[in-house]
DOBAMI-219085 format. One line per field, with one value per residue (C-alpha): residue in one letter; x, y, z. Coordinates in nm, 4 decimals. Example, Ala and Ser with C-alpha at 12.3 -4.5 7.8 and 13.67 -1.06 7.14 Angstrom:
aa = c(a/s);
u = c(1.2300/1.3670);
v = c(-0.4500/-0.1060);
w = c(0.7800/0.7140);
//
This chain:
aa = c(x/x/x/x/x/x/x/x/x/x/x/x/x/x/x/x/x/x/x/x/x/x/x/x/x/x/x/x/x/x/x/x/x/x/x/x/x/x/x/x/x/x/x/x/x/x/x/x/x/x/x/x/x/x/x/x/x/x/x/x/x/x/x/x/x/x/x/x/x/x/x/x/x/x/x/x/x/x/x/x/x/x/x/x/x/x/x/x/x/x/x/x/x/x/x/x/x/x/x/x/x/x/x/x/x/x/x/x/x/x/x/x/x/x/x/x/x/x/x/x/x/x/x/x/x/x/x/x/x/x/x/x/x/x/x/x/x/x/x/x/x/x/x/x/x/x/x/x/x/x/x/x/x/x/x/x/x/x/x/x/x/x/x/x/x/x/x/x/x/x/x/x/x/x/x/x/x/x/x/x/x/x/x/x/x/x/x/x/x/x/x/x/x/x/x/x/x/x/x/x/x/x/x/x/x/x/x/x/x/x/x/x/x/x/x/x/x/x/x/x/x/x/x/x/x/x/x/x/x/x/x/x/x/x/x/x/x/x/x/x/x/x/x/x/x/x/x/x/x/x/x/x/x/x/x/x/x/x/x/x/x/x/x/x/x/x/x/x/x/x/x/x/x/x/x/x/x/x/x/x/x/x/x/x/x/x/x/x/x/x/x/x/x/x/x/x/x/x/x/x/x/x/x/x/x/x/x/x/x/x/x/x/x/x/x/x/x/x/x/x/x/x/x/x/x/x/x/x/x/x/x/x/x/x/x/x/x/x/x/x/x/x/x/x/x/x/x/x/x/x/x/x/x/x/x/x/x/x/x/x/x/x/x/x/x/x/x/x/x/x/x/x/x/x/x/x/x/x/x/x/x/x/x/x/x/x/x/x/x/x/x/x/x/x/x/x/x/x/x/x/x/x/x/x/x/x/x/x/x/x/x/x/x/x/x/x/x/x/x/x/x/x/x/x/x/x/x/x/x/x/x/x/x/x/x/x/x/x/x/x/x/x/x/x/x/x/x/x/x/x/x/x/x/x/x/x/x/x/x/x/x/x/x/x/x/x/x/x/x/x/x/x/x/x/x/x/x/x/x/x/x);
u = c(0.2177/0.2637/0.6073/0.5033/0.4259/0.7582/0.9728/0.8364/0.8956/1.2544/1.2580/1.1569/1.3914/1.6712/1.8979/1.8272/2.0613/1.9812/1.8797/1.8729/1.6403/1.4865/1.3547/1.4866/1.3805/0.9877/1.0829/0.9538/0.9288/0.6048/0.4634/0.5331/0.3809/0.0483/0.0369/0.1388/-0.1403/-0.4227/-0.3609/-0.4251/-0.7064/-0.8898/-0.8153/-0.9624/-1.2827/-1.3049/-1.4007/-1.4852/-1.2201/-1.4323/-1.5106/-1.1487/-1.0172/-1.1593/-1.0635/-0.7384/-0.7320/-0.8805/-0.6576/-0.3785/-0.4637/-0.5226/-0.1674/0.0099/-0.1784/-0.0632/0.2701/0.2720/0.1192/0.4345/0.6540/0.7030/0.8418/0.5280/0.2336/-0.0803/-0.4087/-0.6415/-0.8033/-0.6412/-0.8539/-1.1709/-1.4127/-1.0690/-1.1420/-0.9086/-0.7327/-0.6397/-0.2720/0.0411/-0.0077/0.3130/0.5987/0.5280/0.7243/0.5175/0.6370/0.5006/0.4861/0.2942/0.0688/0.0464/-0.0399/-0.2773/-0.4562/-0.4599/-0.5980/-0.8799/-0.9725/-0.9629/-1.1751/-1.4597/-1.4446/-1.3333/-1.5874/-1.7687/-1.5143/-1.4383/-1.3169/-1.0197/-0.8960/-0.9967/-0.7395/-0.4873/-0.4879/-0.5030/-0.2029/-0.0304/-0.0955/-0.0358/0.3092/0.4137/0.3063/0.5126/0.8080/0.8215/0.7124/0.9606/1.2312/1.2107/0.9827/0.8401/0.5221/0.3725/0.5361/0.3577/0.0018/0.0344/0.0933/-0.1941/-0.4766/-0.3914/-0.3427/-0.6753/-0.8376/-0.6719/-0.8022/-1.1811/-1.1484/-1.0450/-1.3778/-1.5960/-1.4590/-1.5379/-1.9210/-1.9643/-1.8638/-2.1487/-2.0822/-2.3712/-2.6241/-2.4881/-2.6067/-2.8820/-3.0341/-3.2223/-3.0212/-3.1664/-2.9711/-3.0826/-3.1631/-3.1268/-2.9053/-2.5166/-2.5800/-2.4502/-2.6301/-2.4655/-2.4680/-2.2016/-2.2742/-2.3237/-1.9965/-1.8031/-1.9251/-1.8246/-1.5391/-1.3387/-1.1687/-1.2763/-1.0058/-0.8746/-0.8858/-1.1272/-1.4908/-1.8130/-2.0455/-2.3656/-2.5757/-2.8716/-2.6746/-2.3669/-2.2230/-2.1532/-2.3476/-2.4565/-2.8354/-3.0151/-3.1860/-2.9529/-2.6343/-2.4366/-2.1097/-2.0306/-2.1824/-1.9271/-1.6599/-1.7661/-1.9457/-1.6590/-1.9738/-1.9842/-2.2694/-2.4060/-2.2936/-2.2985/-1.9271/-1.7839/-2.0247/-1.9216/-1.8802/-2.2228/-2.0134/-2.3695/-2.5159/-2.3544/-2.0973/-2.1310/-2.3598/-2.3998/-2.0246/-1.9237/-2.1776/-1.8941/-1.6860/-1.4055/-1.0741/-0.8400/-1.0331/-1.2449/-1.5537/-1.5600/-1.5618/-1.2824/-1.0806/-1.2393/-1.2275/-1.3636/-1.6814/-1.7254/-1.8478/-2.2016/-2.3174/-2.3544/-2.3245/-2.1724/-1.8536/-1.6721/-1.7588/-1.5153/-1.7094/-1.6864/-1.3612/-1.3072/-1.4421/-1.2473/-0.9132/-1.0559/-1.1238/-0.7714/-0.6050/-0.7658/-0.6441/-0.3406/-0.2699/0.0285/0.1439/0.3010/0.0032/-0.1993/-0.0173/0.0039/-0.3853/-0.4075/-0.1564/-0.3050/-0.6683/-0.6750/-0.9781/-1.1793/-1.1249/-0.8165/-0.5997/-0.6781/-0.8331/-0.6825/-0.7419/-0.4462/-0.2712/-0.0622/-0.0454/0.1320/0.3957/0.4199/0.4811/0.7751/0.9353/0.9339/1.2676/1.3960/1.3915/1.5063/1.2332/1.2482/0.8924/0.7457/0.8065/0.6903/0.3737/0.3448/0.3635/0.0989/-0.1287/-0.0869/-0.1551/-0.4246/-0.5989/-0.5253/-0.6444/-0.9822/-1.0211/-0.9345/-1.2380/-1.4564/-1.3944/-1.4188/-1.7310/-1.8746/-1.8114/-1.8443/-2.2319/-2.2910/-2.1954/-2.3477/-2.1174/-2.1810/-1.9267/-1.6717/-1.8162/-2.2088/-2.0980/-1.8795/-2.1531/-2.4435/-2.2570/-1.9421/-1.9630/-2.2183/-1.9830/-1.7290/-1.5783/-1.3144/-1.0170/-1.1449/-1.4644/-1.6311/-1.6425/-2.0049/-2.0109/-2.0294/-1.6763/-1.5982/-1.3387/-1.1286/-1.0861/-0.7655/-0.5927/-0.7027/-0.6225/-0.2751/-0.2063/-0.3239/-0.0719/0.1834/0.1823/0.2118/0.5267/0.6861/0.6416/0.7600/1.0097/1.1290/1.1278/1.3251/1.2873/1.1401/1.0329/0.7003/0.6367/0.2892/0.1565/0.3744/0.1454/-0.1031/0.1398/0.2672/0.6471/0.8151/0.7484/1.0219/0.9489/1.1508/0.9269/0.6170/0.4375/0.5548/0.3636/0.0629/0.0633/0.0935/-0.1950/-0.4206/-0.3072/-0.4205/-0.7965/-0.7650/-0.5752/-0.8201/-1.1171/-1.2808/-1.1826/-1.1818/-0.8511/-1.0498/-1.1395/-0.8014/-0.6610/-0.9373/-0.8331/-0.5011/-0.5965/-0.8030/-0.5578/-0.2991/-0.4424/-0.6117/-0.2513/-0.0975/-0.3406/-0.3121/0.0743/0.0163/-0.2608/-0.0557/0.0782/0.4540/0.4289/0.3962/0.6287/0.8477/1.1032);
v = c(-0.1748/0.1828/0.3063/0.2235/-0.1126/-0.1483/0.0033/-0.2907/-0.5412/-0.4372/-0.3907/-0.7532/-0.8655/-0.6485/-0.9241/-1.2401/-1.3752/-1.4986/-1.8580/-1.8866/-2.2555/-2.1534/-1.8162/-1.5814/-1.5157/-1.3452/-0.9537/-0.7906/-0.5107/-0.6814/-0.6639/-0.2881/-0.2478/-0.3857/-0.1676/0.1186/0.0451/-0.0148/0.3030/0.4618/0.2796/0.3536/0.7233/0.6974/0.5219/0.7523/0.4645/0.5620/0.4402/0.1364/0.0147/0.0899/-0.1023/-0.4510/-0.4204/-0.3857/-0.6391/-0.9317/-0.8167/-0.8492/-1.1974/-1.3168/-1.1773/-1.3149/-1.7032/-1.6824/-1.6818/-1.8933/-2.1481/-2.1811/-2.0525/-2.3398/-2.1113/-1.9124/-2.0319/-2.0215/-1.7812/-2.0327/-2.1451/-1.7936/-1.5379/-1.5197/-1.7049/-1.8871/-2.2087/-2.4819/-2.3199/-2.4862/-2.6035/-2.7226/-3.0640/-3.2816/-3.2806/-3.0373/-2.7156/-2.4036/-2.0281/-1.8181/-1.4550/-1.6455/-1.7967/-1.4761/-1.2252/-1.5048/-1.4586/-1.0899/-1.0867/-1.3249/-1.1444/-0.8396/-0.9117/-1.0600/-0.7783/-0.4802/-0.6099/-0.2836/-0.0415/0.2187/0.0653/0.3222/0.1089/-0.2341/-0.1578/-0.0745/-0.3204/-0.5827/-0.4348/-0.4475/-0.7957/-0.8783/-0.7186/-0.9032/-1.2399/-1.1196/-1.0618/-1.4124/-1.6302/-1.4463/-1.5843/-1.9487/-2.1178/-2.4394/-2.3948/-2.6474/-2.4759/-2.1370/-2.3267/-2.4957/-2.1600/-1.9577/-2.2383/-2.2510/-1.9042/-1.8334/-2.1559/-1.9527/-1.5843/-1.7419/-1.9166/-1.5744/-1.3772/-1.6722/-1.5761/-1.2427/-1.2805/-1.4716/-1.1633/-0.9344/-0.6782/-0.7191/-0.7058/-0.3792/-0.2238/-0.0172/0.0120/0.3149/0.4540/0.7645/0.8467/0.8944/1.2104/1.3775/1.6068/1.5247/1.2884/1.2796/1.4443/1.5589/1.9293/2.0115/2.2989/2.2784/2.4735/2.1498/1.9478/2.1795/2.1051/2.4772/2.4522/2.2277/2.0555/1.7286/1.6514/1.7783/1.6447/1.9135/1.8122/1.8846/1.8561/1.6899/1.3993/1.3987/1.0304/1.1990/0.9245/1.0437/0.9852/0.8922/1.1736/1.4153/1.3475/1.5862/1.6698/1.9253/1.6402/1.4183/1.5956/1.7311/1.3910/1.1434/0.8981/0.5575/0.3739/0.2412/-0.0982/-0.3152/-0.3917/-0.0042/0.2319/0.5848/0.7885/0.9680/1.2799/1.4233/1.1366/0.8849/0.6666/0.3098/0.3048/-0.0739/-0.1553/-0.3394/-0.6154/-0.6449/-0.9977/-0.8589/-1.0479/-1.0922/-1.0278/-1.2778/-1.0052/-0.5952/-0.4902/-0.7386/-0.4560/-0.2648/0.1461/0.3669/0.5207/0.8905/1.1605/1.2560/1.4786/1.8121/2.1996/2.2915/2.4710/2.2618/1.9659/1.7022/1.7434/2.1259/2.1297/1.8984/2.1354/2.4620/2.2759/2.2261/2.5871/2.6780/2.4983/2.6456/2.9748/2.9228/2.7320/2.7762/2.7395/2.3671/2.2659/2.3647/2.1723/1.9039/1.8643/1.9267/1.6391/1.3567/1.4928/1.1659/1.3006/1.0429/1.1111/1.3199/1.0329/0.6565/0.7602/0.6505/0.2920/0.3290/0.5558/0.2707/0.0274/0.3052/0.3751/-0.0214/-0.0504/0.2417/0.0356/-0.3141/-0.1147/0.0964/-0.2220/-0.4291/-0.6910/-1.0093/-1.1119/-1.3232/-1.0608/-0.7507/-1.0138/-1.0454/-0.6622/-0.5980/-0.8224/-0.7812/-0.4071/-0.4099/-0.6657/-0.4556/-0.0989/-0.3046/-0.4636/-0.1249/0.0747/-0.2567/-0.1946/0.1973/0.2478/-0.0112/0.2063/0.4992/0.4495/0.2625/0.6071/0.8394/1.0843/1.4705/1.6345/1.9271/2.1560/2.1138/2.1155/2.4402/2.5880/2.5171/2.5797/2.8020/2.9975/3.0017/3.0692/2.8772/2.6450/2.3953/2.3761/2.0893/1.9645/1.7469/1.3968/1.2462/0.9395/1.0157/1.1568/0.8783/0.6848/0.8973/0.6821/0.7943/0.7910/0.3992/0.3280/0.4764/0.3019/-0.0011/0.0108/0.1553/-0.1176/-0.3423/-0.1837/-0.1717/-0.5213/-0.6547/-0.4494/-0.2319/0.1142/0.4193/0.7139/0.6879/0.9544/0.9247/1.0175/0.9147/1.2731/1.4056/1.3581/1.6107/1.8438/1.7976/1.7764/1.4726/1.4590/1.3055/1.1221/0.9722/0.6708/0.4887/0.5440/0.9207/0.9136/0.7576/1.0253/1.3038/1.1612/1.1730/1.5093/1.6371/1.5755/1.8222/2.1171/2.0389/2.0858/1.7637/1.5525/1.5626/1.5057/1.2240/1.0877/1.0952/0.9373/0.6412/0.5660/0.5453/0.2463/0.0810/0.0616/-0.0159/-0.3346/-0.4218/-0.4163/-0.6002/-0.9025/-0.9718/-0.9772/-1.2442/-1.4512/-1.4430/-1.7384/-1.7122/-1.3651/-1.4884/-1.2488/-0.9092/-0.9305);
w = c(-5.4358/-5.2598/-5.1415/-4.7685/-4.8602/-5.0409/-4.7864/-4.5222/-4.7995/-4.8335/-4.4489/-4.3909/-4.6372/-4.5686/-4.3512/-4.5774/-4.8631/-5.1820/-5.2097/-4.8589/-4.7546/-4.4523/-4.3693/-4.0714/-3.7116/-3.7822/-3.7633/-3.4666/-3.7154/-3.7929/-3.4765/-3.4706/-3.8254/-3.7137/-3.3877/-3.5756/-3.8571/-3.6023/-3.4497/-3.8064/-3.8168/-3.5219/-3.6059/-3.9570/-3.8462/-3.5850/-3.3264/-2.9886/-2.6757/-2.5479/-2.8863/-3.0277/-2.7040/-2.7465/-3.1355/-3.0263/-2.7998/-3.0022/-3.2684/-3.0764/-2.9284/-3.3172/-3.3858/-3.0856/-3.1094/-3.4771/-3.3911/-3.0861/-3.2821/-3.4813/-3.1905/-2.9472/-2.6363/-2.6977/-2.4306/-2.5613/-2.4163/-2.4505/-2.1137/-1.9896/-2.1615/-2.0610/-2.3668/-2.5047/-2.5557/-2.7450/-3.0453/-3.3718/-3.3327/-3.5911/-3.6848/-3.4731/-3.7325/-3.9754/-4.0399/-4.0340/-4.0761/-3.7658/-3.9591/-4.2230/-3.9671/-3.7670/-4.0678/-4.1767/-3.8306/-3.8506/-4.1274/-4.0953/-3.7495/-3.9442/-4.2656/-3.9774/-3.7269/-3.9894/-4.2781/-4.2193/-4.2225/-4.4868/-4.8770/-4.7577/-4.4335/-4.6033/-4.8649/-4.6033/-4.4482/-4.6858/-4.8619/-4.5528/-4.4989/-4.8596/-4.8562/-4.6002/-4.7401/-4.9923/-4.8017/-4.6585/-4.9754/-5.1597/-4.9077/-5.1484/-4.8516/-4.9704/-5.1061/-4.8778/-4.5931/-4.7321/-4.7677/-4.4547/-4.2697/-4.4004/-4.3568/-4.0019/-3.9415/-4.0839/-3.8646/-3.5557/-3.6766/-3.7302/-3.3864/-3.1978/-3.3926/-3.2658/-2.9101/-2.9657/-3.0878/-2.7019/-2.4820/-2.4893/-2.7352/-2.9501/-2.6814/-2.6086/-2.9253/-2.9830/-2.6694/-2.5370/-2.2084/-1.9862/-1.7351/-1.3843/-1.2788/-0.9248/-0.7436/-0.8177/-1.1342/-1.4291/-1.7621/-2.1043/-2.1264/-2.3064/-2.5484/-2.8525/-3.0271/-2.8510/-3.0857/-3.4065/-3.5833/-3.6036/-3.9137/-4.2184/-4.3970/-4.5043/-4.2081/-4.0049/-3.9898/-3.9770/-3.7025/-3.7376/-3.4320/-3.5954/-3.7435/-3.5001/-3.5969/-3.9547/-4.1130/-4.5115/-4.5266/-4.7660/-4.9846/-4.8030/-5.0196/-5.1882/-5.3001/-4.9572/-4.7791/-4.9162/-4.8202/-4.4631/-4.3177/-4.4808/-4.4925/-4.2767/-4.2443/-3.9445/-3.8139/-3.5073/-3.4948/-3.6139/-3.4760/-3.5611/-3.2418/-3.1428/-2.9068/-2.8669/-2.6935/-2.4494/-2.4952/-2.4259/-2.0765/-2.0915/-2.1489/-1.8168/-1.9467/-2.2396/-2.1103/-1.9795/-2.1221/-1.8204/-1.5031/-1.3707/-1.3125/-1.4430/-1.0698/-0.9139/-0.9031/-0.6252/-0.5720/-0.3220/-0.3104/-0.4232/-0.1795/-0.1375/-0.3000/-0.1508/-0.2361/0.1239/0.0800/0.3294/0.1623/-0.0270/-0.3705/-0.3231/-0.2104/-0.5439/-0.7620/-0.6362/-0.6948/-1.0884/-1.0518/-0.8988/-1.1652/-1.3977/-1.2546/-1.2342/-1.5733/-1.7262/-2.1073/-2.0235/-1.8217/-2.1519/-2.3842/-2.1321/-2.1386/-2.5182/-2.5386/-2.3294/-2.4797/-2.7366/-2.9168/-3.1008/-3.5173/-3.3980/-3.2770/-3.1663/-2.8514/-2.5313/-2.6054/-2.8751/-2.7164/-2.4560/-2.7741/-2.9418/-2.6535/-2.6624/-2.9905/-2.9773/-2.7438/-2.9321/-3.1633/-2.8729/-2.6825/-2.9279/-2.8388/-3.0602/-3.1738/-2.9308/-2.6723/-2.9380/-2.9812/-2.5726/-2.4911/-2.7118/-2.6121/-2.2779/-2.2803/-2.5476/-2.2930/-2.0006/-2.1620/-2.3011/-1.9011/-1.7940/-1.9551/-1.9150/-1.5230/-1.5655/-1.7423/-1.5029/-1.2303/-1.4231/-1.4673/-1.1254/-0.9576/-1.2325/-1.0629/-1.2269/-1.4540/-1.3140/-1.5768/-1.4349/-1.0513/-1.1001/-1.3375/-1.0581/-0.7629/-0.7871/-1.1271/-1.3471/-1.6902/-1.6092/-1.8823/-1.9080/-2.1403/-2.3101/-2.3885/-2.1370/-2.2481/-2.2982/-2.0067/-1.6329/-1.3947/-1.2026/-1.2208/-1.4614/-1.8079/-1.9392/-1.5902/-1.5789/-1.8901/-1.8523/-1.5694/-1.6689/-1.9635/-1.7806/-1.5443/-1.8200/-1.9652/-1.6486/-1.6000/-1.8953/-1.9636/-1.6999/-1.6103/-1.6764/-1.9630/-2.2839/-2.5083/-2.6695/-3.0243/-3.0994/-3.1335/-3.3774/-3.6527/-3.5201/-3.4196/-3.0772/-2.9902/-2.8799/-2.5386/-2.2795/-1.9521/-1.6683/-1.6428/-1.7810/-1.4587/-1.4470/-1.7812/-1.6589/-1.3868/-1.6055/-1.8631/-1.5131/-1.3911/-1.7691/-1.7534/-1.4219/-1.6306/-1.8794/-1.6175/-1.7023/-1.3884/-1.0415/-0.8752/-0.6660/-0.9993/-1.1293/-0.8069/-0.8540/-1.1850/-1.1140/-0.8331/-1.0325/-1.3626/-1.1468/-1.0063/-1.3536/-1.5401/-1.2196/-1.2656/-1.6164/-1.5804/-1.2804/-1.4998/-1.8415/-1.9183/-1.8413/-1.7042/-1.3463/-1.2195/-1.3012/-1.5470);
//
């Protein structure tokens, strides 16, 4: 068992006495373990944002029915989450343990939706879920109590996968997509160098343009391969992230979890398209420009800090479950509510880029980088590279304020300071608010030239409303705290 394992072990442990009959309170520690673990995850598999965002989410409805199964203040999701149907429930009189019944669930949602991932992350999180199995059965529960536990948490984790083969996902994959062409649309022409890793470490991938999911071919192995392409094979539920192609055109056909359609949430339209300087989309593009002018060092950092890269960090889909799961200690958030918060924002970050990428491809609305390039200045670049799916609605500003909204709603406003970058080298960074957060995440992709500010501003509507309705349509969450 490795230190980290031990440490939660102990953690868990920590505020039980010897001999005690009946087990404490389920640690909201264990909520935060899982978040904090699936972030990891989604980092090491290098998972794109729409992909990594309905993991998250089904993960975190597997964790949360666990424990409402055994919890009876907890309402259940069935019937409320779109594809939920009945799920297995406690038999009437029988004692069950909810951390045992929600790491069973976990971890038979994992081992069906994660059976492709790396030995690396299967051993992870196995051990995690093994420890704390551990940490409860070592608490002198009854045996049948223990048994009891894990055969329905695993009933409830095979019932939430079964959800998740109805919603569209696989008829996603592996479809040929072109997009449109024609003045003002969308195309990928990123250069090349974007898609080369600078430095080549431990941990930093090599990119190479012919083979840009870092997939180890056969015939083409070696030990330099080894080490650059960290080999993952190709699979249906884990696709490595192709940043040379396009990322997930046919996503708003992906069930969405809380909304009752991907478009409910309505936006406005973009502007024509036109090249006439007193135009909106010119006027758009010279504020990129301007801003790009007049960057300063903060402004920098700021978009270098919001950037989420995919293999880097957990991509935007993580990055609101990560916030969330800082606040289940700062908060002091007993379990059911750590349980709630994350499934409420995992669901509203996954509805948030079903809705986006909806839009995103029903406008095929052209990059900053090509407009400018075209139009205004012909080697112009942006501070980051431009992201391989159409401009508008911006994704990170709806997924931040899709999350943000969630926060807020469950827990309140008012400052936090948000850690989750650390690892990668960024400073602790301090806000006033979750929403003055969100705002800043949007503002980011402008100083980093990949966004219109109209695109920003859309995003921010649409995430808005999306984290607004699943508060109102989960169960119990009718209205703000």
């Amino acid at each position: 068992m490795s230190h980290r394992f031990r440490s939660i072990l102990a953690l868990l442990l920590g505020a039980v006495a010897g001999g005690c009959a009946r087990a404490p309170e389920t640690d909201p520690r264990m909520v935060s373990e899982w978040m904090h673990t699936l972030y990891g995850v989604v980092r090491s598999e290098r998972i794109g944002p729409p992909v990594a965002s309905r993991l998250l989410a089904y993960l975190s409805i597997a964790l949360y029915e666990g424990m409402a199964a055994a919890t009876p203040e907890m309402p259940t999701l069935a019937g409320t989450v779109n594809g939920l149907g009945p799920l297995p429930t406690a038999e009437p009189g029988e004692r069950y343990d909810a951390t045992l019944v929600a790491v069973a669930a976990e971890r038979a949602a994992l081992d069906s939706l994660m059976v492709a991932a790396l030995p690396s992350t299967r051993a992870t999180l196995g051990g995690l879920a093994d420890s704390l199995i551990a940490a409860r059965t070592s608490l002198g529960l009854d045996p049948a109590v223990v048994e009891r536990s894990l055969a329905l948490g695993r009933q409830i984790g095979n019932a939430v996968v079964a959800a998740s083969r109805s919603d569209g996902f696989a008829g996603t994959r592996g479809r040929p997509y072109t997009p449109p062409s024609g003045p003002g649309l969308w195309y990928n022409d990123s250069p090349g160098a974007v898609f080369t890793a600078q430095n080549v470490s431990g941990i930093t991938d090599f990119v190479g343009l012919d083979n840009p999911a870092n997939t180890l071919r056969p015939g083409a192995a070696s030990d330099r391969g080894l080490v650059l392409d960290r080999p993952k094979a190709g699979n249906a539920e884990l696709p490595a992230l192709n940043i040379a192609g396009v990322t997930e055109p046919f996503w708003n056909e992906v069930r969405p979890f809380m909304l009752r359609t991907w478009n409910e949430c309505q936006i406005a339209d973009p502007p024509p398209y036109s090249t006439d300087t007193a135009s909106v989309l010119y006027q758009q593009a010279r504020a990129v420009v301007a801003a790009q002018l007049a960057l300063t060092e903060d402004e920098r950092v700021t978009a270098l800090y919001w950037a989420d890269n995919p293999g880097e960090t957990a991509t935007p889909a993580g990055r609101w479950v990560a916030i969330a799961s800082q606040m289940i200690s700062e908060r002091q958030l007993p379990a059911p509510e750590a349980a709630r918060l994350f499934a409420a924002t995992s669901m509203a970050v996954a509805d948030a880029f079903i809705a986006g990428w909806g839009y995103k491809f029903q406008y095929n609305l052209i990059r900053p980088r090509t407009y400018i390039r075209r139009v205004i200045d012909p080697a112009w670049e942006p501070q980051i590279p431009t992201p391989p799916f159409p401009e508008y609605p911006a994704g990170h500003s709806s997924q931040s304020a899709a999350g943000a909204t969630i926060v807020v709603r469950l827990l309140g406003d008012g400052p936090f300071a948000d850690s989750t970058s650390v690892a990668i080298g960024h400073q602790v960074r301090h806000f006033k608010s979750f929403m003055e957060a969100a705002d800043e995440a949007a503002t980011s992709r402008l100083y980093g030239g990949i966004h219109f500010p109209m695109g920003n501003a859309a995003g921010g509507v649409l995430g808005r409303c999306i984290g607004g309705l699943v508060v109102d349509r989960f169960p119990g969450l009718d209205a703000p705290r």
